[in-house]
Structures are given as C-alpha cells and as structure tokens.
C-alpha positions in Angstrom: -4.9 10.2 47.5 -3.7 7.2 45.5 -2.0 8.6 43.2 -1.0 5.6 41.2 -4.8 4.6 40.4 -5.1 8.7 39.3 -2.0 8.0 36.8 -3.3 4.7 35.3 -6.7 6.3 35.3 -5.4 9.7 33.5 -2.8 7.2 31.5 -6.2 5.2 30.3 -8.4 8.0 29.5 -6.1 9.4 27.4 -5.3 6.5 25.5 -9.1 6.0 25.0 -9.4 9.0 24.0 -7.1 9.0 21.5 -8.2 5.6 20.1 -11.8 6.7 19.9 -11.2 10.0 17.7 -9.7 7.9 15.5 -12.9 5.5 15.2 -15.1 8.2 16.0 -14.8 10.8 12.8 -15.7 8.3 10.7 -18.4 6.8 12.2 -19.5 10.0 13.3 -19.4 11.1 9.5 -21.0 8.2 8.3 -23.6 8.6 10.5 -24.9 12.0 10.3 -24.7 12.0 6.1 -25.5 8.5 5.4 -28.9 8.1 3.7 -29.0 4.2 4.4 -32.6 3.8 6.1 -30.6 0.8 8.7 -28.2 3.4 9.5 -30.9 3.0 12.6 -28.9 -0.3 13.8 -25.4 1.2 13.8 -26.6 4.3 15.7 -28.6 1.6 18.2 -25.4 -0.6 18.5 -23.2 2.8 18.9 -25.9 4.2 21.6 -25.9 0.4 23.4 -23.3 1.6 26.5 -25.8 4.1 27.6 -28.2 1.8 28.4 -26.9 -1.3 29.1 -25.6 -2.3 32.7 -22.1 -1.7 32.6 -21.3 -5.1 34.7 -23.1 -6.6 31.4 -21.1 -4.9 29.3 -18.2 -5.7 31.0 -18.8 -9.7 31.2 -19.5 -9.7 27.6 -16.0 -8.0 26.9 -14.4 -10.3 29.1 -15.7 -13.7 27.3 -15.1 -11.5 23.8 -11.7 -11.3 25.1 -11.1 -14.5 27.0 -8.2 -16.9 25.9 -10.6 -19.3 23.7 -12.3 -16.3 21.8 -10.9 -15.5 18.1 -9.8 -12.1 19.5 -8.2 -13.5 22.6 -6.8 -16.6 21.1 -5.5 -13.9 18.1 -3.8 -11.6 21.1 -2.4 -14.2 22.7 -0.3 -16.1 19.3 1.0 -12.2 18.4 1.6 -10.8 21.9 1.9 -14.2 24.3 -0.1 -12.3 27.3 -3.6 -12.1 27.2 -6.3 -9.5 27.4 -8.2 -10.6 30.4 -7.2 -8.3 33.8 -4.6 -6.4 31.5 -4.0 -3.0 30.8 -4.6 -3.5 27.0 -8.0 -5.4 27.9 -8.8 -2.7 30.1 -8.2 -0.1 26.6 -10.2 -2.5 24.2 -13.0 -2.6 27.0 -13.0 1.5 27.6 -13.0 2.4 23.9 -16.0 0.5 23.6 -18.3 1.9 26.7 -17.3 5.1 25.8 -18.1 5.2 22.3 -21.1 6.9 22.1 -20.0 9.8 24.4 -17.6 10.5 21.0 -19.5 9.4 18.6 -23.1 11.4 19.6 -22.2 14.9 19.8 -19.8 14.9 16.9 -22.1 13.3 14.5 -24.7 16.4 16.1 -22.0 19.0 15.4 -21.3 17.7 11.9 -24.7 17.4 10.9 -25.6 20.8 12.1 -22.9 22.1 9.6 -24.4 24.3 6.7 -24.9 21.6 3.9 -24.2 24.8 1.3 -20.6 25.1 2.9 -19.9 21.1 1.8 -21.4 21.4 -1.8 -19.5 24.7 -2.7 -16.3 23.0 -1.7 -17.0 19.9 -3.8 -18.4 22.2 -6.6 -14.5 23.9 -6.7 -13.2 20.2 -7.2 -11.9 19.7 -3.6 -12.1 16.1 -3.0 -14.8 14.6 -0.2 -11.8 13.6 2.1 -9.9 17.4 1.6 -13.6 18.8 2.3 -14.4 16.9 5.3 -10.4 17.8 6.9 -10.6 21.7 5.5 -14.3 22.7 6.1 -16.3 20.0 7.9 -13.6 19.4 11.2 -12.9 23.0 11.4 -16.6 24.2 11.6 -17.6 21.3 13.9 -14.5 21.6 16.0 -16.9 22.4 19.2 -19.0 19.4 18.8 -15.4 17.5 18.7 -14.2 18.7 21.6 -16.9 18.3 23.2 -16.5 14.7 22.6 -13.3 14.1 23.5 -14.3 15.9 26.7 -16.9 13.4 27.5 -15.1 10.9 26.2 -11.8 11.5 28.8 -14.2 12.4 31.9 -16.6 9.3 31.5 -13.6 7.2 31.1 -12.3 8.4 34.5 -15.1 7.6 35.9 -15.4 4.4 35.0 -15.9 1.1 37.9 -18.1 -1.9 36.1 -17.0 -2.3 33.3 -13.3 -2.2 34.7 -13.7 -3.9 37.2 -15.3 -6.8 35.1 -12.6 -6.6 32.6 -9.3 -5.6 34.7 -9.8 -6.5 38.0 -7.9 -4.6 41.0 -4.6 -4.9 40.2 -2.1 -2.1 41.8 -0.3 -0.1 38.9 -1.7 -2.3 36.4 -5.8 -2.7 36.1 -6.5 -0.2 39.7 -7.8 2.8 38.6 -9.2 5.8 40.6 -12.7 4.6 40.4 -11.4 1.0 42.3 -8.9 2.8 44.6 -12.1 5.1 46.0 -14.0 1.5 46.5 -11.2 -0.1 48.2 -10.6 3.0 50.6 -14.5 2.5 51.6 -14.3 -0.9 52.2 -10.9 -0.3 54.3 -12.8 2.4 55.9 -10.6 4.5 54.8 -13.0 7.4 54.3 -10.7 10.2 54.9 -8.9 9.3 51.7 -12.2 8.1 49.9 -13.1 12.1 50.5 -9.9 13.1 49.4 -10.1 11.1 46.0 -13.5 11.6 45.5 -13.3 15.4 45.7 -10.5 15.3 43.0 -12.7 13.5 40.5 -16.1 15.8 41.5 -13.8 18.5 40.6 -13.0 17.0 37.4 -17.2 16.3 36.6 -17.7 19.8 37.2 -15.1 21.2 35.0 -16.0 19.0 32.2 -19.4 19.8 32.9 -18.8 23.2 32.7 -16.6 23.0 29.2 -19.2 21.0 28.0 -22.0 23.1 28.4 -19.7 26.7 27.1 -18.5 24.5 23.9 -22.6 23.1 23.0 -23.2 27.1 23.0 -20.8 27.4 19.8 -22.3 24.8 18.5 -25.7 25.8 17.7 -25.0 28.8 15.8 -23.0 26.4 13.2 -26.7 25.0 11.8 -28.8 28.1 12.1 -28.3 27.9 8.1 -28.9 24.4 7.7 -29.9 23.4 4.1 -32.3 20.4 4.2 -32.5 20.7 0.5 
C-alpha cells in the first residue's frame, strides 16, 4: 500500500475536519433555529456538493483560487506560494465539498433537541452562547459525531475535486484516492486491491458508527416542543 498518499489522506481529513466543526456549529445552529423564510438559500448553497459534479466543483475552486482571483492574489502577497496544486488549496477545496456532510446531521440533531430544555436554561439567565455550549452540544453530541464521521470518511474518499484542485503530486497533493488510480493505470492491481480494501474497511466502519450513533439520536426529539 502507499502509504504516503494514506498519511496525506489521513493528515487532510483531519485537518478538514477540524476546520469544518469550527464553521459547522454555527451554521448548523443558525440553520436549524433561524426563522428567516431565505434561510432556504443558505441550506441550498450548503447542500450544493451533493449534487453537483465534483470535477465542477473542483474547476470552480481552482479559478476561485487561481493567482488573479482576490483570494489567490490575497494568498499569494501574505504567504508568497499559491493555492493552486498545494496542500493548503487542497484544505480550502475539501472543507468546502464536505460541508454539508457536517453541516446536515448536526443541524438534524440540534433541532431535534427538546425546545423546553433551551427556554428553561434562558429563563435561569444563562446566556444564549452558555446555553448552546452547556445544554444544546451536549444533548446533540450524537448528531455531531456523526458529522465529523462523515465529514473524515467522505474526505478520504475524495478524487475530483482533488484532483482538479491538487493535482498528483507525491507527498504533497497524492492522496489515497489518486494513489489507487495511478496503481490501475500502472496495472498495478495487486496494490490497487490492497489499498482499496483498506479504505472499504474504513466505509464500513463509518458506516457502521454512523448508523449506531443516528439510533441515539432520535430519542433526543421524541419531546419536541413546536410551540
């Protein structure tokens, strides 16, 4: 197996992983308790990488990226690389395609929570942000993980969009996805079996993770106040 592409591809995932809980809370909050009636567009926008092509996706990120955009042109002055077949253009493009595979189940798992549980804590005086870190993230903490699950297995996984973005650079853009391709077209199968085995491994575990934590989750809203 090459294990190189597995450690950039692990080294990625969890970098994406980590970016997109950040983002994700947030949105995911804003989201499932916002009453905005265009709320619509940013759950469409959020939703796009599941539908769109992911070569698409990716040429769009590359000319978002590319040395004449404002983002490139911005990287470039502060950093003096650029984003284009780089490891930090292949983070910028993996955050975004797997977005909604954070996003989507936590904003499910927080607006499953028990309304009542939110307004008694407010009611006491605890502030919104206390509330959402002390009550809301501990009660949705399945519908979390679950995202960061998805979030780390689909990232693995990916191949258009990296290799639109990054390329096939050894140890720098080649990730495990790539390195399977390349051992096909070397006819190589022996080691395209080998490496493809590892990350079927991985789907079913995730799969399997998923499924056990989306069972906790639905008990969490059998309460639900809609009033």
């Amino acid at each position: 197996m090459d294990w190189q592409a597995i450690g950039l591809s692990v080294r990625l995932s969890a970098a994406t992983t980590l970016i997109l809980l950040i983002i994700g809370l947030p949105v995911a909050y804003w989201l499932a308790f916002s009453p905005r009636r265009w709320k619509v567009v940013v759950e469409a926008v959020v939703a796009l990488p599941l539908v769109l092509p992911p070569t698409v996706l990716g040429f769009y990120v590359l000319l978002a990226m590319g040395p004449r955009s404002p983002v490139g042109t911005l990287y470039s002055k502060l950093t003096g690389g650029l984003l284009p077949f780089s490891f930090q253009g292949l983070l910028l493009a993996s955050v975004l395609y797997s977005l909604p595979f954070t996003v989507q189940p936590v904003a499910s798992a927080f607006g499953a929570v028990d309304r009542k549980l939110l307004e008694a804590s407010w009611c006491l005086g605890v502030s919104r942000f206390a509330t959402f870190r002390r009550v809301l993230v501990p009660v949705a903490l399945p519908g979390i993980a679950t995202g960061v699950i998805l979030s780390f297995a689909h990232t693995m996984g990916e191949f258009g969009v990296v290799l639109m973005v990054g390329g096939n650079i050894a140890g720098v853009t080649r990730t495990v996805s790539i390195s399977i391709y390349d051992q096909v077209q070397a006819l190589n199968y022996s080691a395209a079996a080998a490496t493809s085995l590892f990350l079927l491994g991985l789907s079913f575990t995730v799969l399997v993770l998923t499924y056990s934590l989306q069972r906790r989750v639905w008990p969490v809203g059998a309460g639900r106040y809609d009033g």
